[in-house]
N, C-alpha and C positions, 0 to 999 in steps of 0.2 A: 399806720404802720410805725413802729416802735422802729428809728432809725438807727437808734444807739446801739439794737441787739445785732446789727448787719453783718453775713459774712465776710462784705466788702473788704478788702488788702486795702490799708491806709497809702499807699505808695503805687505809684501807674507802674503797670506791668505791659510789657510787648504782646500784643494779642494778634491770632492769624485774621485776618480779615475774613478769607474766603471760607474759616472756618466757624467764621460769628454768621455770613452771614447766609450759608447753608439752610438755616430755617428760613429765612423769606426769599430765598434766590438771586435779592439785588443787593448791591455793596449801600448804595444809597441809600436804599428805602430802611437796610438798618440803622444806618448812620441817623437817617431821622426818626425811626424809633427811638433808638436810645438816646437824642437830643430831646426829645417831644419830656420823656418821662424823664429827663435830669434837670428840665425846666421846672416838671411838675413840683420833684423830690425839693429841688430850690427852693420855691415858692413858699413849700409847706414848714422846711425847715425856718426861715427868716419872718414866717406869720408865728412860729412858734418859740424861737429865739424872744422876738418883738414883747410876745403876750407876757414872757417873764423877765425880760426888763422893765418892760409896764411899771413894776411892782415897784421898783428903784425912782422910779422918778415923779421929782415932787413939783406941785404945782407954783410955788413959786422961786422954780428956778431961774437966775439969770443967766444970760449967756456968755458972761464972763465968769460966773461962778457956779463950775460943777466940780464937785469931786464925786470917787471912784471907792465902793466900797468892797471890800476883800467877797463878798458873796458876788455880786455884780462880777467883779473879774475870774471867777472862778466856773460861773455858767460860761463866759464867753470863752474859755478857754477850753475848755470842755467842749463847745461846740466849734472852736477852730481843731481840736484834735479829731475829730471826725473825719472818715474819706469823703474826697469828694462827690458832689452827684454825680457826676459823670461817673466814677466809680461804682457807685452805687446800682445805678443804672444799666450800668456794665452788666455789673453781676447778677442782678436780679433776670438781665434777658439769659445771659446765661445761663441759671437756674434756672430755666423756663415758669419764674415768676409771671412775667408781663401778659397781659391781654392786648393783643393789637388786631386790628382788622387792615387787610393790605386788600385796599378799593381796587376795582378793574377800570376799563378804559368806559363799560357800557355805564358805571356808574357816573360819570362826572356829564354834567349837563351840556347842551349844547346852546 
């Protein structure tokens, strides 16, 4: 998923609880949805950050000596203007983006 195109509001907005979490019935089990998938959206974002820094760094850098080139700051800044996952997240359950499955009590093993 193209994070960049998100309807996500860059800025936390005050959300009703009981009205987030009317689709699954419990306050919690949303709260761990949309933690579950803001972990995900994390993940993906920082493995994809990562792959094009990649590109910047050379192999015989010291660690006393790195400089910063105007491309390199300019993805990173690009991806700190992004909202955050938890935003993202937000709004994706809200758009009834997300697929979750909410297990019952017969499904967990004894």
């Amino acid at each position: 998923m193209d994070y960049k195109q998100t309807t996500a509001p860059n800025n936390t907005q005050t959300r009703d609880m009981n009205q987030l979490s009317d689709k699954v019935g419990n306050v919690y089990e949303t709260v761990a949805i949309i933690g579950k998938r803001a972990n995900q959206i994390s993940n993906a974002l920082k493995k994809e950050l990562d792959a094009k820094l990649q590109d910047f760094s050379m192999p015989q850098d010291a660690l006393d000596e790195t400089f910063e080139n105007k491309e390199q700051i300019e993805i990173s800044r690009s991806y700190e203007r992004m909202p955050k996952p938890t935003l993202i997240a937000t709004q994706e359950f809200i758009d009834d983006q997300l697929v979750y499955r909410v297990g019952s009590k017969d499904d967990q093993l004894k």
